[in-house]
SEROMI-715906 format. One line per field, with one value per residue (C-alpha): residue number from 0; residue in three letters; chain; x, y, z. Coordinates in steps of 0.02 Angstrom, whole numbers, always signed. Layout:
<nodes>
num	[NUM_...]
residu	[ALA_...]
chaine	[A_...]
c1	[X_...]
c2	[Y_...]
c3	[Z_...]
</nodes>
This chain:
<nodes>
num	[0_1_2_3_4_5_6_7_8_9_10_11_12_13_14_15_16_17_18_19_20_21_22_23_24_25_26_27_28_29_30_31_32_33_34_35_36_37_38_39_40_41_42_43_44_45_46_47_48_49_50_51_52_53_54_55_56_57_58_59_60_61_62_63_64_65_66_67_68_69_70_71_72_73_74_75_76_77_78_79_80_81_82_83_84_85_86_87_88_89_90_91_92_93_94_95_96_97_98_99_100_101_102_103_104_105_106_107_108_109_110_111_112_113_114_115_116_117_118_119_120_121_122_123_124_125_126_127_128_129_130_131_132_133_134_135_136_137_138_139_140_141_142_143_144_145_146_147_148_149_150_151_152_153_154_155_156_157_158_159_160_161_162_163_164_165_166_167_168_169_170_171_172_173_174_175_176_177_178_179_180_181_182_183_184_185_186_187_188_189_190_191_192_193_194_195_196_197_198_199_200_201_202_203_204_205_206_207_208_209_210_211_212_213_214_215_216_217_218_219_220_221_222_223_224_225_226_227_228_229_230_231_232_233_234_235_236_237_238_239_240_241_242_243_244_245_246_247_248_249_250_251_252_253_254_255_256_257_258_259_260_261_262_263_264_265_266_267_268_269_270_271_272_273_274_275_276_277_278_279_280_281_282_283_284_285_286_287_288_289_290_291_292_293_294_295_296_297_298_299_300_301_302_303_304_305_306_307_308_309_310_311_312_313_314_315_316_317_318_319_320_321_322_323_324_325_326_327]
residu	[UNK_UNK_UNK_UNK_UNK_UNK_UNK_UNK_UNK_UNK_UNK_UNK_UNK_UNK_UNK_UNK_UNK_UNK_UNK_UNK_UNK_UNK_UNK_UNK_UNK_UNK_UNK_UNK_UNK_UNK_UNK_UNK_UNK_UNK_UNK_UNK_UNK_UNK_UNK_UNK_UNK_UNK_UNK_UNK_UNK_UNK_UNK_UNK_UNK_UNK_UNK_UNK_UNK_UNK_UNK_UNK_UNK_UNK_UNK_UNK_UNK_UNK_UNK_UNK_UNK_UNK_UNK_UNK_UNK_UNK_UNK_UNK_UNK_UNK_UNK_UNK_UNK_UNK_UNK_UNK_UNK_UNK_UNK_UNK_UNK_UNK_UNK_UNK_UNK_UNK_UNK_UNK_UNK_UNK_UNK_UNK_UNK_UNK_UNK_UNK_UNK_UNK_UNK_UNK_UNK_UNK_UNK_UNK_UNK_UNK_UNK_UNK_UNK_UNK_UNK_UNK_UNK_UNK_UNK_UNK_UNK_UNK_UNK_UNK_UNK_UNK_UNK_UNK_UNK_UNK_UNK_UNK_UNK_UNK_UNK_UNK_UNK_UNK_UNK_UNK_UNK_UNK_UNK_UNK_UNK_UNK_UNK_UNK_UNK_UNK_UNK_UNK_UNK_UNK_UNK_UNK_UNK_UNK_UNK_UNK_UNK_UNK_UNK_UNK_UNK_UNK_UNK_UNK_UNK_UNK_UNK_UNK_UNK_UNK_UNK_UNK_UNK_UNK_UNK_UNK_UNK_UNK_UNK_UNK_UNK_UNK_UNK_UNK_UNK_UNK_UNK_UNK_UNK_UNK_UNK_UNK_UNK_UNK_UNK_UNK_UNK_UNK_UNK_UNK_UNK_UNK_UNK_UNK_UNK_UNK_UNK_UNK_UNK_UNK_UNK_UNK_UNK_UNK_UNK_UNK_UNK_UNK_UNK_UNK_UNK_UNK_UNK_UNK_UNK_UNK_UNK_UNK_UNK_UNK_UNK_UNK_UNK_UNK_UNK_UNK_UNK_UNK_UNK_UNK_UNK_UNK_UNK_UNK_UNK_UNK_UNK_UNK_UNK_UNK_UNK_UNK_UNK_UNK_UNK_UNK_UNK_UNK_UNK_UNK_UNK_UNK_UNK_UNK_UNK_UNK_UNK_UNK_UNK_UNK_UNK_UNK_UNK_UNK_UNK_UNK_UNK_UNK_UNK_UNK_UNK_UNK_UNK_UNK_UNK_UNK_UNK_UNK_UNK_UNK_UNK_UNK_UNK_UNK_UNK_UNK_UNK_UNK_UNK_UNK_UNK_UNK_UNK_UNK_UNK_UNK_UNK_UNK_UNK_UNK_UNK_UNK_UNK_UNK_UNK_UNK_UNK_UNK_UNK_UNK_UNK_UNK_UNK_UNK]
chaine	[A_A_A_A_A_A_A_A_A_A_A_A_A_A_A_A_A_A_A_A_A_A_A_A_A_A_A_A_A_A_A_A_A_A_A_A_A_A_A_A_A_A_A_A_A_A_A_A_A_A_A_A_A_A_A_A_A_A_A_A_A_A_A_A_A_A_A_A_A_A_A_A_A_A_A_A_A_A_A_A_A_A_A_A_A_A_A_A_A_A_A_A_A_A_A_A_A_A_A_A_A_A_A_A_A_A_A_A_A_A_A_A_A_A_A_A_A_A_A_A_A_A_A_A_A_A_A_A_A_A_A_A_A_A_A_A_A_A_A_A_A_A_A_A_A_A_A_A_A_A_A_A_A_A_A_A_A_A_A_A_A_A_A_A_A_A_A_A_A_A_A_A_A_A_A_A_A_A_A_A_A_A_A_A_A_A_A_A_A_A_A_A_A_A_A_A_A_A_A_A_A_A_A_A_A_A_A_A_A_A_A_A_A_A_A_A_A_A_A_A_A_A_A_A_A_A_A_A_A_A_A_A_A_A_A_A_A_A_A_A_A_A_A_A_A_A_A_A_A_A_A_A_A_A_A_A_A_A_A_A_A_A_A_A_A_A_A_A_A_A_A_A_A_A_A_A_A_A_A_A_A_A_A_A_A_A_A_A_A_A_A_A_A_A_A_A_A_A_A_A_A_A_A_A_A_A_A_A_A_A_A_A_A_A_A_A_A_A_A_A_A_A_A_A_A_A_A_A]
c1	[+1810_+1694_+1662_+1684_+1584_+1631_+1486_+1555_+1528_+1630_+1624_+1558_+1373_+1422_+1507_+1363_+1258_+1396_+1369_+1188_+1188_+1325_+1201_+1052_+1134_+1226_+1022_+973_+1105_+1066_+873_+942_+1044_+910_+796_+912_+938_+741_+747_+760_+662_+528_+558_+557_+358_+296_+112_+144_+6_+45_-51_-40_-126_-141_-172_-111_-78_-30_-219_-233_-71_-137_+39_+60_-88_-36_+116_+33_-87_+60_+144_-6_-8_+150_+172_+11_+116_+260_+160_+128_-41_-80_-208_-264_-340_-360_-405_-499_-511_-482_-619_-730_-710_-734_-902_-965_-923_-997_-1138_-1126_-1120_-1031_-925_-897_-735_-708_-536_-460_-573_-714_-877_-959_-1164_-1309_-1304_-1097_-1074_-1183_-1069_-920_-979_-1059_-875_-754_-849_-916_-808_-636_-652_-705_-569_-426_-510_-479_-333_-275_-380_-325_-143_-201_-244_-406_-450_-613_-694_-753_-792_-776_-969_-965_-959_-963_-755_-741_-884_-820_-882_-898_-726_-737_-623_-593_-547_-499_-580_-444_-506_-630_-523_-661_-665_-771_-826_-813_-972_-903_-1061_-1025_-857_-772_-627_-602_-677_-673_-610_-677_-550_-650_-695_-522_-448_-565_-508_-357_-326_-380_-311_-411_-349_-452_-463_-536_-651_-611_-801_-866_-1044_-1086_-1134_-1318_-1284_-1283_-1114_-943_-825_-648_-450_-403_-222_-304_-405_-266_-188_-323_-330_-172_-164_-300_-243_-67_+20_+214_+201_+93_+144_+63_+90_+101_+146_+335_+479_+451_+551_+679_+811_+853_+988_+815_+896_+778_+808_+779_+735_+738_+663_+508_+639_+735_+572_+489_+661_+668_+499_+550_+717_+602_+665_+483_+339_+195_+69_+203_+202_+35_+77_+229_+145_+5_+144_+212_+54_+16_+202_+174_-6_+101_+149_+340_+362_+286_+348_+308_+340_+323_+186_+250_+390_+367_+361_+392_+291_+430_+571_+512_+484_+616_+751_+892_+891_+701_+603_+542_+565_+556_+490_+521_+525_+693_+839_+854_+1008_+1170_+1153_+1030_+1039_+893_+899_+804]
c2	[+2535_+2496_+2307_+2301_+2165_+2106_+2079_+1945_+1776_+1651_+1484_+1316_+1399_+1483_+1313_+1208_+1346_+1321_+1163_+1141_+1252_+1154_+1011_+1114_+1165_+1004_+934_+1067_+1046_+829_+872_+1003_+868_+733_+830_+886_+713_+687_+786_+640_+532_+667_+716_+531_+509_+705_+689_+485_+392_+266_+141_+106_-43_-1_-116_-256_-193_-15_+12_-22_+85_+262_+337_+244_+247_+459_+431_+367_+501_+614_+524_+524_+708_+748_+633_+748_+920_+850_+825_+622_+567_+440_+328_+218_+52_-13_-184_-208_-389_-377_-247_-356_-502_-397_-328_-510_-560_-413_-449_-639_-686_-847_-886_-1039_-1046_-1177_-1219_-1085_-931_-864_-897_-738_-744_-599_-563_-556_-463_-320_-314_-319_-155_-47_-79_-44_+68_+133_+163_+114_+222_+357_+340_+335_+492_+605_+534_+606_+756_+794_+818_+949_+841_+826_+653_+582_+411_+306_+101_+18_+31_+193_+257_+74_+85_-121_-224_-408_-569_-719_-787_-975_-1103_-1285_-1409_-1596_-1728_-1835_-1988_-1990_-1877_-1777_-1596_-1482_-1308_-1212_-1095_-947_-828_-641_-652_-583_-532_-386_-406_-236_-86_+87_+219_+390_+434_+393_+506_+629_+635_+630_+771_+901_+928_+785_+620_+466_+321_+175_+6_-139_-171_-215_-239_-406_-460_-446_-265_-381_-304_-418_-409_-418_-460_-284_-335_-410_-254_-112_-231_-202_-34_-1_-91_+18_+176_+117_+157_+217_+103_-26_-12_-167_-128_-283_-337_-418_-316_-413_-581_-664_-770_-933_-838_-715_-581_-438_-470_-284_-298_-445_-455_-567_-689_-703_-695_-856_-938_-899_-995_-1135_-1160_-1148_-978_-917_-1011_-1030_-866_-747_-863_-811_-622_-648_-706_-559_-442_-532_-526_-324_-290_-388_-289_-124_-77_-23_-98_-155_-170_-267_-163_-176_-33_-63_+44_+234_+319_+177_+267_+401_+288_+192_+317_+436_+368_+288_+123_+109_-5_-147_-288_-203_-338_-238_-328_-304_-203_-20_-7_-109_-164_-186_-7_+96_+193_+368]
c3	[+2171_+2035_+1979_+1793_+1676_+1515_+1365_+1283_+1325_+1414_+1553_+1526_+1486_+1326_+1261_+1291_+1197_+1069_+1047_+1062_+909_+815_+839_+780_+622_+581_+621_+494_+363_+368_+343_+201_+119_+131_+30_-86_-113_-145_-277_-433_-378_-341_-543_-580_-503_-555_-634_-599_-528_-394_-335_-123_-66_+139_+247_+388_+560_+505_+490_+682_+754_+772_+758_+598_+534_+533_+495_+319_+301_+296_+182_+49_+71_+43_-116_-187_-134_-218_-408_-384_-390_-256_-252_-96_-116_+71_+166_+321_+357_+543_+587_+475_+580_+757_+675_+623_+793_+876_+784_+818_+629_+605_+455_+367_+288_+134_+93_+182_+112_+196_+124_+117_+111_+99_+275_+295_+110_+207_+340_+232_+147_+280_+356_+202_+107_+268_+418_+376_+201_+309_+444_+312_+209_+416_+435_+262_+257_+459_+386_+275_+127_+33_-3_-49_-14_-148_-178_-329_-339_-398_-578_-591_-572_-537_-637_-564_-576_-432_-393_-428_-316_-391_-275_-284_-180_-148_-106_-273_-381_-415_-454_-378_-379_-216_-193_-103_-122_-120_-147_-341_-430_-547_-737_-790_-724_-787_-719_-742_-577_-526_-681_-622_-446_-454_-594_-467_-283_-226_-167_-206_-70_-118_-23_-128_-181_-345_-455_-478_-656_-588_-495_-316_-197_-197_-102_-186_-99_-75_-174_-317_-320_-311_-431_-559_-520_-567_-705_-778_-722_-806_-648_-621_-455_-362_-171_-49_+110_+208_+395_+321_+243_+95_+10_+110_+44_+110_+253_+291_+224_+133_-62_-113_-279_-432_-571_-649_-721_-546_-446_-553_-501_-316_-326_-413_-292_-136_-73_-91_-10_+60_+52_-34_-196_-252_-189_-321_-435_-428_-449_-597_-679_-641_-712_-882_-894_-887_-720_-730_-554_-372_-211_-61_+90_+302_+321_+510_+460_+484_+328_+226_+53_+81_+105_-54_-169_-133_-74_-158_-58_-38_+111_+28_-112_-272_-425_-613_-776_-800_-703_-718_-652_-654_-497_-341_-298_-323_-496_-471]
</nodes>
């Protein structure tokens, strides 16, 4: 007698195949349906510039740290133009260390003389510009470093710090050497850039009124930045999710008028008042909107930008939509 086989399939090995392809597709059909989804708000930001200040502790995660670098290539591939203002206050302070170069620090803000301000440039405009521009060009970007030295983008002038002594009520100014804020901002080399494949990334460094190097908060910077460049969005990446209310809940977006409030009831204190306030200012210079967002959050730029629910606080001049639901 002659055993006879059957070709089609059958037992407990065929189901799991079954459903181990069920999963597959249903994977398939989500990642399908999520991009489908993308689609608005990827019109909404086509041939927009947007601003990303990048930053915190996301600079120092490797996984995130790629995890951005994708992100700023993928916004380019999809029409935005992104632009990439970035901090690096930590790895200055492990070179001045290293280098056992002590700072003075005068009401809370580091006093930066000739010898630190040389640091603080060989490292942003040196290796933490060049460490961002692999990152992004290793995901199969093309992004080029610049500082605001060059083209003479950020002309700025010395920041100047008044203080009160309180026991003779006098006021004094605080003599912070190399440190500035932006005076004016000349955006060609950034138009430039950024009308061809090329993604600019950018050491928050600017001319002194005497062509001496200062060193400028990378969020006022971007801030400027995209004031000038009369950006769609400013994104600042930070190491919080963005404003809490008084429960510590994430408020996900307000407006100026409710944000000035939320200060004035005591909801928002300490260092994210003059963060607000920063944003407030960019918004009524022209910038339709910024958001504070947790760079600690995979693909937070994506989740921002093109989803309807976003990943951050979103501040606007007025609301878009009804409600607090992102509008694409």
């Amino acid at each position: 007698m002659t055993d006879t086989k059957t070709d089609s399939p059958s037992g407990p090995d065929t189901a799991a195949t079954g459903a181990a392809l069920t999963d597959a597709l249903g994977s398939v059909h989500t990642k399908a349906k999520i991009l489908s989804e993308a689609l608005p708000y990827m019109q909404r930001y086509d041939r927009q510039t947007v601003v990303v200040k990048y930053g915190g502790h996301a600079m120092g995660d490797p996984e995130l740290a790629k995890d951005f670098a994708r992100d700023v290539v993928l916004l380019k591939q999809a029409g935005v133009n992104p632009v990439v203002v970035h901090g690096g206050g930590p790895q200055i302070g492990r070179l001045l260390e290293r280098l056992n170069i002590k700072s003075e620090f005068k009401d809370g803000l580091r006093v930066t003389d000739r010898q630190t301000v040389d640091v603080v440039e060989m490292v942003l405009a040196g290796s933490v510009n060049k460490e961002i521009v692999s990152a992004i060009n290793d995901q199969g970007g093309k992004a080029v470093g610049i500082s605001g030295k060059d083209a003479n983008l950020m002309r700025a002038k010395r920041l100047e710090r008044r203080v009160r002594d309180p026991e003779s009520n006098i006021e004094k100014v605080l003599d912070l050497g190399f440190v500035g804020e932006p005076g004016l901002v000349e955006p060609h080399i950034i138009d430039v850039i950024i009308q061809s494949d090329l993604i600019p990334v950018v050491a928050p460094i600017g001319v002194g009124p005497e062509g001496e190097t200062l060193n400028i908060n990378a969020d006022t910077f971007a801030a400027a930045v995209a004031v000038a460049l009369k950006a769609k969005r400013l994104l600042l990446l930070t190491d919080v999710d963005g404003v809490l209310d008084k429960d510590g809940n994430l408020v996900r977006s307000m407006t100026t008028t409710e944000a000035l409030e939320l200060i004035a009831d005591g909801t928002i204190t300490g260092g994210m008042i003059p963060k607000i306030e920063s944003c407030i200012d960019v918004i009524a210079d022209g910038v339709e909107a910024v958001v504070i967002i947790n760079g600690k959050v995979p693909h937070s730029v994506l989740l921002e930008l093109f989803t309807e629910h976003g990943a951050g606080t979103l501040i606007e001049r007025r609301r878009l939509g009804g409600n607090r639901t992102r509008q694409p």
